[in-house]
GUTIKOL-944259 format. One record per residue: residue number from 0; residue in one letter; chain; y, x, z of N, C-alpha, C in turn. Coordinates in pm, whole numbers, padded with zeros to 5 digits. Layout:
<rs>
NUM_A_A_Y_X_Z_Y_X_Z_Y_X_Z .
...
</rs>
This chain:
<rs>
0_X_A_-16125_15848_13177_-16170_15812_13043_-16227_15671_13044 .
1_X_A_-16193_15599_12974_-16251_15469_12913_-16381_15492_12895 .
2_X_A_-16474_15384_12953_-16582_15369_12914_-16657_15347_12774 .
3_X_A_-16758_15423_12690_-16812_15379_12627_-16883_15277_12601 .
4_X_A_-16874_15167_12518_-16850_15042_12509_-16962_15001_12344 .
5_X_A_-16958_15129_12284_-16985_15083_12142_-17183_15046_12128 .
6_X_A_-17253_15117_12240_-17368_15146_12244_-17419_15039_12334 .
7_X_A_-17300_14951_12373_-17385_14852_12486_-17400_14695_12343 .
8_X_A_-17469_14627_12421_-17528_14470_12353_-17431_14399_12444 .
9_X_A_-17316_14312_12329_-17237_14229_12432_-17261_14058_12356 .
10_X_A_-17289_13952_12416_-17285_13836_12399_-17184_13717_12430 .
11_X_A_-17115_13688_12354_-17063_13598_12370_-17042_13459_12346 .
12_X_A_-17026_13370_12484_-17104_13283_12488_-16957_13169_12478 .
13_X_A_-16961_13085_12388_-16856_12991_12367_-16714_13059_12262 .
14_X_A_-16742_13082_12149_-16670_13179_12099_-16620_13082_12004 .
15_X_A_-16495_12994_12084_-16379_12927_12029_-16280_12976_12021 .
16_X_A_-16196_12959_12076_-16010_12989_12031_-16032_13136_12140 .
17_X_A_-16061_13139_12234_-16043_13261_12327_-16120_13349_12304 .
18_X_A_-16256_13294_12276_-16355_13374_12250_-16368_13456_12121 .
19_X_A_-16346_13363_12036_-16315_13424_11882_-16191_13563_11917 .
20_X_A_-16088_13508_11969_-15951_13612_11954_-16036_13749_12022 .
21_X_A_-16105_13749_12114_-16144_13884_12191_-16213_13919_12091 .
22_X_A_-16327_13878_12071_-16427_13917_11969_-16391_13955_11796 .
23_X_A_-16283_13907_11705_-16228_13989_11641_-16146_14092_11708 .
24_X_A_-16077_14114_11755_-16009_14241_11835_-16094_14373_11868 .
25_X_A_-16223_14297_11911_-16342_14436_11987_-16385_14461_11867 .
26_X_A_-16419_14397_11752_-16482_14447_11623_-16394_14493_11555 .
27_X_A_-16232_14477_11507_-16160_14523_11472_-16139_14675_11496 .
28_X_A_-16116_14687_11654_-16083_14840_11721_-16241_14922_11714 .
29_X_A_-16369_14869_11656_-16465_14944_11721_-16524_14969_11891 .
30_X_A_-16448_14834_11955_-16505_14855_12093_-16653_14846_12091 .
31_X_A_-16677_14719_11961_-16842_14740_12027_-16874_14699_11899 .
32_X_A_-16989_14722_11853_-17031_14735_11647_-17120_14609_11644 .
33_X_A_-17089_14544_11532_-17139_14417_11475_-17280_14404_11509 .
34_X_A_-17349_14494_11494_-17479_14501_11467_-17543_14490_11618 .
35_X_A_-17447_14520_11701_-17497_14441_11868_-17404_14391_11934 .
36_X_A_-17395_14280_11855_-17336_14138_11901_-17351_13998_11875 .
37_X_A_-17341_13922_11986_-17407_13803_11939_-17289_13717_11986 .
38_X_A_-17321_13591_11975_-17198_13479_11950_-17260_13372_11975 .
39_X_A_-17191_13270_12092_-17218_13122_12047_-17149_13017_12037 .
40_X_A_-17172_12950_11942_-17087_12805_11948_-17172_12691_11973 .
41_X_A_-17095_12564_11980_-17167_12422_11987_-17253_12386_11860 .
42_X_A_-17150_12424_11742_-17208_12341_11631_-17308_12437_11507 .
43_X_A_-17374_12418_11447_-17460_12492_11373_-17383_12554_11194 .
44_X_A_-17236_12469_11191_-17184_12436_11067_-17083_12596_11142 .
45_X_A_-17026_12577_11226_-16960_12690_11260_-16994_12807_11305 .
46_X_A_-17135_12824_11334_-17238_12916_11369_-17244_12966_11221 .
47_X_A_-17269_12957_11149_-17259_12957_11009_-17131_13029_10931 .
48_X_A_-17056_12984_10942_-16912_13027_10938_-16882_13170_10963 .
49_X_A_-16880_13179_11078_-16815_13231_11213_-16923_13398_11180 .
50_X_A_-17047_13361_11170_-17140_13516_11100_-17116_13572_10944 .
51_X_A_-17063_13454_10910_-17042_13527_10778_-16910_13571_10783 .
52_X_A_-16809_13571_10873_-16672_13604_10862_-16668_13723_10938 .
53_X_A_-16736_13714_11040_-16736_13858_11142_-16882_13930_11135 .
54_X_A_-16966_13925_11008_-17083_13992_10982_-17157_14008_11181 .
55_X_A_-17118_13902_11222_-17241_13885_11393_-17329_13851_11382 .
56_X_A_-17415_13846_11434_-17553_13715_11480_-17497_13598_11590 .
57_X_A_-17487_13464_11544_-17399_13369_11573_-17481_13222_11582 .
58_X_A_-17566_13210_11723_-17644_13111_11731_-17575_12993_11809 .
59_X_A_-17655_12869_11802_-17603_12762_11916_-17702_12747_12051 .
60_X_A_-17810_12819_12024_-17858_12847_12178_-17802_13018_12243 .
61_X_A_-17731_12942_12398_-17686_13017_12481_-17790_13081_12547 .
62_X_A_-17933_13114_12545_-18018_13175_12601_-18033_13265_12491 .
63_X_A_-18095_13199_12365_-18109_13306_12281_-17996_13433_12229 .
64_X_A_-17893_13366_12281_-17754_13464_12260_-17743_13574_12345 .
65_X_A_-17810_13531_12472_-17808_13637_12555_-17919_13768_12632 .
66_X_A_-18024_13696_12529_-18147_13813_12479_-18089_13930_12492 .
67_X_A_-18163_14033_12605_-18126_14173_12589_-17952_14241_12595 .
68_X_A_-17850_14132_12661_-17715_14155_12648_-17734_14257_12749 .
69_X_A_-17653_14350_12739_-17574_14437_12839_-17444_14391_12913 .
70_X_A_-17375_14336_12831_-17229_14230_12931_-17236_14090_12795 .
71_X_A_-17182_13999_12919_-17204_13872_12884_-17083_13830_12937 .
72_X_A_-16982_13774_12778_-16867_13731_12829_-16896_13557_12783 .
73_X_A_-16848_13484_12919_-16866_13381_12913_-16700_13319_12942 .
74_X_A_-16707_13243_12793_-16554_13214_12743_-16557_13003_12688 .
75_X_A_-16652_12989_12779_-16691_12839_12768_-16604_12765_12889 .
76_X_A_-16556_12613_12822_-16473_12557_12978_-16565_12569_13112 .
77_X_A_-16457_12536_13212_-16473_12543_13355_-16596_12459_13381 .
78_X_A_-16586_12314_13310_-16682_12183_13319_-16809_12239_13285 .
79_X_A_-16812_12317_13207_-16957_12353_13147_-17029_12480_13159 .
80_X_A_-16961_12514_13265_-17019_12686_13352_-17157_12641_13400 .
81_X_A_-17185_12585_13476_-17283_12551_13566_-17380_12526_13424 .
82_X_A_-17386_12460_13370_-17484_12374_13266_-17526_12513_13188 .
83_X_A_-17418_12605_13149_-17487_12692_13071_-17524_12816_13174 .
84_X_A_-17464_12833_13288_-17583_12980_13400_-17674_12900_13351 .
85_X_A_-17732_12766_13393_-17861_12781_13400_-17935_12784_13273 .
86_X_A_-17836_12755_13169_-17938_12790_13055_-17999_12933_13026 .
87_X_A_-17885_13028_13095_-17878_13150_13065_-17930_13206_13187 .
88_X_A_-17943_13233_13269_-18021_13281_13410_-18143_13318_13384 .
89_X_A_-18259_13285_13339_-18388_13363_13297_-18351_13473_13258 .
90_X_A_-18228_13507_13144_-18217_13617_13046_-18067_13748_13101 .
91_X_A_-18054_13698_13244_-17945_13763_13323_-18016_13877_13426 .
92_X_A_-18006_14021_13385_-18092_14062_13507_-18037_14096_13564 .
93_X_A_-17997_14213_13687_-17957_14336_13791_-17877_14391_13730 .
94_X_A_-17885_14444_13572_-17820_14512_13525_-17719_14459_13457 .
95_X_A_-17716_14313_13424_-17620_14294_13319_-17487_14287_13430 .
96_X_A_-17374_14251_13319_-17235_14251_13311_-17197_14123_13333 .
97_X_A_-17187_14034_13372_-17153_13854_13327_-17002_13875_13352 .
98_X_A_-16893_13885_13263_-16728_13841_13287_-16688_13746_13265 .
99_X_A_-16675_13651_13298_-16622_13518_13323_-16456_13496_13307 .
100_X_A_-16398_13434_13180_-16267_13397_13191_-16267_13225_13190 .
101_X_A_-16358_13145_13253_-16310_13004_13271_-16222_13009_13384 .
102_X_A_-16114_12927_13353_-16043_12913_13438_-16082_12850_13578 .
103_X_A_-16025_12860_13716_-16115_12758_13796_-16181_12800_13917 .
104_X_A_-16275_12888_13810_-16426_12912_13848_-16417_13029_13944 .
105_X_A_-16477_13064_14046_-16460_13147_14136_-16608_13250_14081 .
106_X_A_-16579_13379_14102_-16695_13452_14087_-16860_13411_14221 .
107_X_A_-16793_13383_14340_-16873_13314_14418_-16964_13217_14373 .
108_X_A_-16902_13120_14268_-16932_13011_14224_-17076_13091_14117 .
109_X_A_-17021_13146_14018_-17094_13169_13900_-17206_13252_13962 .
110_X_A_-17218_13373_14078_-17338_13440_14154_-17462_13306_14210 .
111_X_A_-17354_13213_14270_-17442_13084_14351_-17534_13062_14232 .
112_X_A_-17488_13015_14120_-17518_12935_14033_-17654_12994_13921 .
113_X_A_-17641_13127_13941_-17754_13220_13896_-17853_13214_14009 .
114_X_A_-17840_13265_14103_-17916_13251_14206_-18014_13139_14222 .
115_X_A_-17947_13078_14197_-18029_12900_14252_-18120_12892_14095 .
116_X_A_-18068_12902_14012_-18158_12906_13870_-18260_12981_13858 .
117_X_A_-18231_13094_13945_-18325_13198_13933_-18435_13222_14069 .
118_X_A_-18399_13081_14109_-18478_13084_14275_-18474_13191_14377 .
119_X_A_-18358_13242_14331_-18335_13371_14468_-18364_13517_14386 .
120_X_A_-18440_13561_14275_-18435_13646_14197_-18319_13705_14109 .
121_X_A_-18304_13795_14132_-18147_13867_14016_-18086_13802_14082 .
122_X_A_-18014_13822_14256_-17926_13715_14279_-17812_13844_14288 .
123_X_A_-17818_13944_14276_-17700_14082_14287_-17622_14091_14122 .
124_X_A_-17604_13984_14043_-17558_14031_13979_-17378_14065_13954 .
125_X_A_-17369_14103_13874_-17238_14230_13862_-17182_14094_13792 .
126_X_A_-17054_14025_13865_-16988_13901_13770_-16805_13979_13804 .
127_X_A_-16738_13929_13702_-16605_13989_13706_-16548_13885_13644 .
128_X_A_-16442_13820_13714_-16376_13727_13689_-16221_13746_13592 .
129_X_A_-16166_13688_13481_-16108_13742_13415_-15986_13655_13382 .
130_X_A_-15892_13673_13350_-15754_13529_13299_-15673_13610_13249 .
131_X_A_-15725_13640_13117_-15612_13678_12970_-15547_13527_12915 .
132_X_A_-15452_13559_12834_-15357_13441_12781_-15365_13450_12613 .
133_X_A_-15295_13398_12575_-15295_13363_12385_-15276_13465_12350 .
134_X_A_-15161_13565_12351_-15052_13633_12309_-15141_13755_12305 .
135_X_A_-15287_13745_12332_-15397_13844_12332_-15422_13847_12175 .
136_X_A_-15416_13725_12087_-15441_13724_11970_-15346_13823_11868 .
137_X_A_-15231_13871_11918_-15131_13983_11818_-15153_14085_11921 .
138_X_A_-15237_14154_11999_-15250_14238_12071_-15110_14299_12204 .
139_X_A_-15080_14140_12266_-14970_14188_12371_-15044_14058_12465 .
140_X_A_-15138_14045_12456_-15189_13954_12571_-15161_14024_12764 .
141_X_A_-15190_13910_12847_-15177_13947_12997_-15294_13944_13056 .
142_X_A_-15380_14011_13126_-15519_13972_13163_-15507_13991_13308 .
143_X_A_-15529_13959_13407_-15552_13977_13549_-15724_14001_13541 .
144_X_A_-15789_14062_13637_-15935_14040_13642_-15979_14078_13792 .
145_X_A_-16073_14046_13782_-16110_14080_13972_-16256_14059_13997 .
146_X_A_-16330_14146_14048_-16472_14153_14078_-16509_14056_14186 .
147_X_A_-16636_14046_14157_-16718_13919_14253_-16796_13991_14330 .
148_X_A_-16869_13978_14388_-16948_14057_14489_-17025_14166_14488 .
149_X_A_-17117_14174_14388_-17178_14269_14390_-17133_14375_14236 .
150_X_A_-17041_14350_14209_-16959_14436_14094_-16911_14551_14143 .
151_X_A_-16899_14646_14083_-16922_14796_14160_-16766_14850_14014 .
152_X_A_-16718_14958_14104_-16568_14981_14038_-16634_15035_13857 .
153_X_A_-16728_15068_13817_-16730_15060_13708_-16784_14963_13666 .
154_X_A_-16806_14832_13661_-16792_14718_13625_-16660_14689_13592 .
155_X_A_-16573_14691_13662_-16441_14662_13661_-16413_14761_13557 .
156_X_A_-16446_14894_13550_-16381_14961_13458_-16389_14936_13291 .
157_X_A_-16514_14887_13309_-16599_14770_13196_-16489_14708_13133 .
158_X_A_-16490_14579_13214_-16393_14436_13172_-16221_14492_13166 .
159_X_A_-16174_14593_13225_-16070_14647_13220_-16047_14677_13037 .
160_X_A_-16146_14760_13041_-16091_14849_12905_-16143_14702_12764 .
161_X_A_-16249_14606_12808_-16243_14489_12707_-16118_14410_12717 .
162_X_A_-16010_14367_12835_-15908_14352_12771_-15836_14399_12752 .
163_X_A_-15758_14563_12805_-15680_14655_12750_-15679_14679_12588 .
164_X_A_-15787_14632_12528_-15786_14564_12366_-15734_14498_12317 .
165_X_A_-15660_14396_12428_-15612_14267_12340_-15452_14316_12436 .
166_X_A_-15380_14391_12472_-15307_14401_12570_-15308_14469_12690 .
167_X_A_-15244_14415_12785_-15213_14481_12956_-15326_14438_13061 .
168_X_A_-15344_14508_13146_-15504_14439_13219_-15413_14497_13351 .
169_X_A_-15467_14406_13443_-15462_14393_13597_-15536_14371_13707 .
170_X_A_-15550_14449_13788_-15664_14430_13869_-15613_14366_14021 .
171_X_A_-15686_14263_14072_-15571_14201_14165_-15749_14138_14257 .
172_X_A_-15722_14053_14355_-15793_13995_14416_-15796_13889_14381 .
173_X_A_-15988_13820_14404_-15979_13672_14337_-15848_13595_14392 .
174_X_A_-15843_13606_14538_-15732_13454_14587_-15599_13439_14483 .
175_X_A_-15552_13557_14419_-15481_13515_14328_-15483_13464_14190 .
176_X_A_-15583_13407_14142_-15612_13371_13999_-15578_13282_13961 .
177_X_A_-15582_13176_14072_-15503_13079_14020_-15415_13128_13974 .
178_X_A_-15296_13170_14056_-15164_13196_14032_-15149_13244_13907 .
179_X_A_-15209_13369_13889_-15253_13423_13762_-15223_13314_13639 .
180_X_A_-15293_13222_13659_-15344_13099_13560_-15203_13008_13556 .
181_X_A_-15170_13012_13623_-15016_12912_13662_-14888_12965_13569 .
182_X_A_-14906_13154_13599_-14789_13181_13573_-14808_13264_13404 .
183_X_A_-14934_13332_13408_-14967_13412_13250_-15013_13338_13209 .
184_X_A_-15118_13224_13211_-15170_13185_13131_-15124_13051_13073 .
185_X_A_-15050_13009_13170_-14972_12852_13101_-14823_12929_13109 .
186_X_A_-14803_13043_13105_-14697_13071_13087_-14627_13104_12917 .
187_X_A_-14725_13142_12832_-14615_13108_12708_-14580_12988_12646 .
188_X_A_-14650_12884_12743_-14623_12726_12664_-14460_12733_12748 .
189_X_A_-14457_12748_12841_-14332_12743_12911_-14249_12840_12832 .
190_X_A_-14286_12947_12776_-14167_13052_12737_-14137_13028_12561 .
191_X_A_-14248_12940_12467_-14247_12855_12340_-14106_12758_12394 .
192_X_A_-14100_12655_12474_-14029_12594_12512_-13868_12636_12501 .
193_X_A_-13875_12736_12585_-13719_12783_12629_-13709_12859_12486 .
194_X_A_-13793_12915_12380_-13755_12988_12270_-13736_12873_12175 .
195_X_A_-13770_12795_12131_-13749_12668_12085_-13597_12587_12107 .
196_X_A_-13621_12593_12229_-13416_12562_12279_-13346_12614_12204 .
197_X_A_-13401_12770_12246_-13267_12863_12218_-13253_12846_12044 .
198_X_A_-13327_12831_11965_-13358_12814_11819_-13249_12700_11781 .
199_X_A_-13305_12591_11868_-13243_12469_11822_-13083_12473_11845 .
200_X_A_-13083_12567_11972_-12908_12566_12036_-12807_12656_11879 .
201_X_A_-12935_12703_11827_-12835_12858_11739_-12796_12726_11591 .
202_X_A_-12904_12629_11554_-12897_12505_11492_-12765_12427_11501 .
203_X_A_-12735_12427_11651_-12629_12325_11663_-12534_12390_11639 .
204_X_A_-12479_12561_11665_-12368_12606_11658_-12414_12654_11490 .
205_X_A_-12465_12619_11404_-12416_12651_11297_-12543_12745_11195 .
206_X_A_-12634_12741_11254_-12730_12876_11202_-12817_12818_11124 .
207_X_A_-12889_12881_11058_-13007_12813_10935_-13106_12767_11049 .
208_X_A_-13200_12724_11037_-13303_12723_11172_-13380_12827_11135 .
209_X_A_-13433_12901_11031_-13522_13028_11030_-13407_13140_11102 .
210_X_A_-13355_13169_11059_-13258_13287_11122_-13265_13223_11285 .
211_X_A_-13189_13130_11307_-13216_13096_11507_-13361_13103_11560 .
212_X_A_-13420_13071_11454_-13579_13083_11543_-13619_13263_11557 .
213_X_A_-13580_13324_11462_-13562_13494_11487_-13480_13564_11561 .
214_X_A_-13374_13511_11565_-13251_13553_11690_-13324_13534_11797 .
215_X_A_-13359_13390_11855_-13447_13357_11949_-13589_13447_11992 .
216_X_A_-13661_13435_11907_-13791_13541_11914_-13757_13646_11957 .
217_X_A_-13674_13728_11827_-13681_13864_11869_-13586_13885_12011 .
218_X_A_-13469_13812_12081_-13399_13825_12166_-13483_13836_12316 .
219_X_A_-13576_13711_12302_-13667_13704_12376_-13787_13809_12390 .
220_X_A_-13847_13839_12287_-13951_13987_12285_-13865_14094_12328 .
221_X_A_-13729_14169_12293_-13693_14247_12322_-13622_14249_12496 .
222_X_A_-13576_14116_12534_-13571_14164_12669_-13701_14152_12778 .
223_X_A_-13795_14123_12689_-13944_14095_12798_-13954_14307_12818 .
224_X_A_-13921_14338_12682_-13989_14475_12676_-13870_14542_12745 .
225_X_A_-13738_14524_12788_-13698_14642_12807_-13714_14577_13028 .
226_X_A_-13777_14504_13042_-13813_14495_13163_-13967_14609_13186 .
227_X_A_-14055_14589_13059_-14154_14648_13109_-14096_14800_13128 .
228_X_A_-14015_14814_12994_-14018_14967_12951_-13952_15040_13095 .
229_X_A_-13845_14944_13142_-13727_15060_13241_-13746_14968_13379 .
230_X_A_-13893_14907_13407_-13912_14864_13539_-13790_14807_13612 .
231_X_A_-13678_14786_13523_-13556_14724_13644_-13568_14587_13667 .
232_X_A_-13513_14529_13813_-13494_14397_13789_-13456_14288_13678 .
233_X_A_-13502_14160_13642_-13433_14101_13549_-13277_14074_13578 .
234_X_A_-13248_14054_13712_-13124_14002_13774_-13058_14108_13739 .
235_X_A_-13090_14263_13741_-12991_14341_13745_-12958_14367_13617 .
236_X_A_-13109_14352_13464_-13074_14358_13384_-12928_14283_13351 .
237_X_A_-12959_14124_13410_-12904_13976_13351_-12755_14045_13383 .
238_X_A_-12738_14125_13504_-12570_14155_13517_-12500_14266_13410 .
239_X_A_-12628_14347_13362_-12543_14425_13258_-12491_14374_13154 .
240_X_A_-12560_14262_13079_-12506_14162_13024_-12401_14071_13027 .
241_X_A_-12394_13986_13141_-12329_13952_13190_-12163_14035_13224 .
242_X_A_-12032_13984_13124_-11943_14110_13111_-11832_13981_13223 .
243_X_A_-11717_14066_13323_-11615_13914_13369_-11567_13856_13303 .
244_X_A_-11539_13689_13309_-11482_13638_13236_-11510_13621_13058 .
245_X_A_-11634_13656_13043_-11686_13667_12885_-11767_13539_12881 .
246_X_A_-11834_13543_12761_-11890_13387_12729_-12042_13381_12779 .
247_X_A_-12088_13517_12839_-12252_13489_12889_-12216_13395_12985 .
248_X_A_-12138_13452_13090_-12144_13364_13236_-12098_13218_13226 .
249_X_A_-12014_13238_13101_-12016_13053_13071_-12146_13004_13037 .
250_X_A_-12231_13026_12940_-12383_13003_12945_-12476_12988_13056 .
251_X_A_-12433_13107_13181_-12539_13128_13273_-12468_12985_13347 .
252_X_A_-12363_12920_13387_-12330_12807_13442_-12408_12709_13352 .
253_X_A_-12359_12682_13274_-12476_12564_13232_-12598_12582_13290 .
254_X_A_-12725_12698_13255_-12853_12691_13339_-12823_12658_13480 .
255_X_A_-12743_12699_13529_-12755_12726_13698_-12748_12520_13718 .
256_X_A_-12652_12513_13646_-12636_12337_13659_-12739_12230_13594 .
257_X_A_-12798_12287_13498_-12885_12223_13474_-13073_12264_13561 .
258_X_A_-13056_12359_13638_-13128_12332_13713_-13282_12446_13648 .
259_X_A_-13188_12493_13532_-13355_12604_13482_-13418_12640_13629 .
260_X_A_-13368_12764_13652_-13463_12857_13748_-13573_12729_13825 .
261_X_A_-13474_12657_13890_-13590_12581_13994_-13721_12498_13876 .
262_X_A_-13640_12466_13774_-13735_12413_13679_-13924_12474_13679 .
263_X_A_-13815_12552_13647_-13960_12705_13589_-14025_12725_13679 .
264_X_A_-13960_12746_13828_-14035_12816_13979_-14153_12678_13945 .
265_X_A_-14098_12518_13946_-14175_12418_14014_-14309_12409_13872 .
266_X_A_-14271_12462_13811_-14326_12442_13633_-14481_12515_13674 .
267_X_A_-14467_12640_13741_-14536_12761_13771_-14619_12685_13924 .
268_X_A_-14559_12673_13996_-14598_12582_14121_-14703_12455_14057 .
269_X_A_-14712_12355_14008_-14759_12282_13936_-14890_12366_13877 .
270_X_A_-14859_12434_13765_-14957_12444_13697_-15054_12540_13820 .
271_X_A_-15047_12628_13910_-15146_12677_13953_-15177_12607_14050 .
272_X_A_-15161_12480_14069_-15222_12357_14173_-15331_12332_14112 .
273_X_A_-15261_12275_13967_-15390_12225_13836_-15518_12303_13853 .
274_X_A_-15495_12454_13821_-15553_12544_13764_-15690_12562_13899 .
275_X_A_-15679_12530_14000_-15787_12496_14132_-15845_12374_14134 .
276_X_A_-15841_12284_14050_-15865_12156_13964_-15969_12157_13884 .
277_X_A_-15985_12226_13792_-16033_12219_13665_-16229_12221_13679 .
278_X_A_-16275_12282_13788_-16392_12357_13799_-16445_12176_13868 .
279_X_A_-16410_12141_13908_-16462_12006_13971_-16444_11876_13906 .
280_X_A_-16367_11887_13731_-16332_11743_13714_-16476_11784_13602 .
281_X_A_-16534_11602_13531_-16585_11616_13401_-16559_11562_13315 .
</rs>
């Protein structure tokens, strides 16, 4: 059974584009009720906003946001982790939750970083490291997540069932997050791309561009799903398709010559180089 979720105090801290998408989703489904939740942004004009649209309590101090939290999702960049633990570390005890989706950031990192704020006091806390993607916003997002040291399997069961809200959740070991980050999370700018082609290709042979951009979409959503649904290879799917001498395999020659696959492998390679980057630049 899924954890009960509705009775805890959750804070969230940087509630922009990622933060916002989780946080309507959990109030939408009833994961956790308006009336204990808090929110923060930078600016006081969108603090403003942002409570009157999702009936929250929606401040620009990150300490006062995290008064009395039970889990504390911290959805602020990589650059500005450090700056806000320590704003927030007085108000972090033993018991809380801290889930962390900056990219980057190692759960090692974010325990150090309490610790030292807190002069060696509350240094056991429960941090769970997290890397959901966009596609969380229509409820088919990808989340990988992975516990930090002193996070205990219902912690995890915690941050599990907060993104099983927005989508699919995965439980994996930190050393892979980058990767994670390389391949789900900069992965629908890469898969916008190739759906965009295919739009523009249906353009050149003749199609309205709304109709090719739907051929495209839906062609693309429906073979993502019949990989999840019937677990088969894509390759083996790609051969049922694939008929002799028919016009796919004339198509699949062009990619092979123009070099897709390796494209994409080095596309994916690249970005999770970046993605071990991010926690050290300012």
């Amino acid at each position: 059974m899924p954890p009960k979720l509705s009775d805890k105090k959750l804070a969230v801290l940087g509630a922009g584009k990622l933060g916002g998408i989780l946080l309507r989703a959990y109030l939408k489904q009833g994961l956790f009720v308006s009336e204990r939740v808090t929110a923060t942004v930078r600016h006081s004009e969108r603090a403003a906003a942002l409570a009157k649209e999702l009936n929250v309590a929606v401040t620009t101090d990150n300490r006062e946001g995290v008064k009395g939290a039970d889990i504390v999702l911290l959805t602020v960049k990589p650059q500005t982790v450090a700056e806000v633990l320590q704003e927030i570390a007085a108000e972090i005890g033993p018991k809380t939750l801290l889930v962390s989706v900056a990219a980057s950031v190692p759960t090692s990192y974010v325990e150090q970083q309490l610790a030292a704020a807190n002069g060696g006091e509350h240094d056991e806390v429960a941090v769970v490291r997290a890397m959901p993607n966009t596609p969380a916003a229509v409820g088919c997002g990808m989340t990988a997540i992975c516990r930090g040291a002193h996070a205990a399997p219902q912690h995890l069961e915690i941050a599990r069932s907060m993104f099983d809200a927005v989508g699919r959740t995965i439980v994996l070991d930190e050393k892979h997050m980058d990767a994670v980050t390389g391949l789900s999370a900069s992965g629908p700018a890469f898969a916008y791309i190739i759906l965009e082609s295919l739009a523009e290709a249906g353009v050149k042979v003749g199609l309205p561009r709304d109709v090719a951009t739907l051929l495209a979409a839906q062609t693309m959503k429906g073979s993502a799903s019949v990989v999840l649904e019937t677990g088969d290879h894509p390759a083996l799917l790609k051969d049922a398709v694939t008929t002799p001498a028919g016009c796919t395999i004339d198509g699949i020659l062009e990619l092979e010559e123009g070099k897709l696959r390796v494209t994409l492998i080095k596309a994916v390679v690249k970005a999770t180089s970046r993605a071990g980057e991010l926690l050290f630049e300012k």
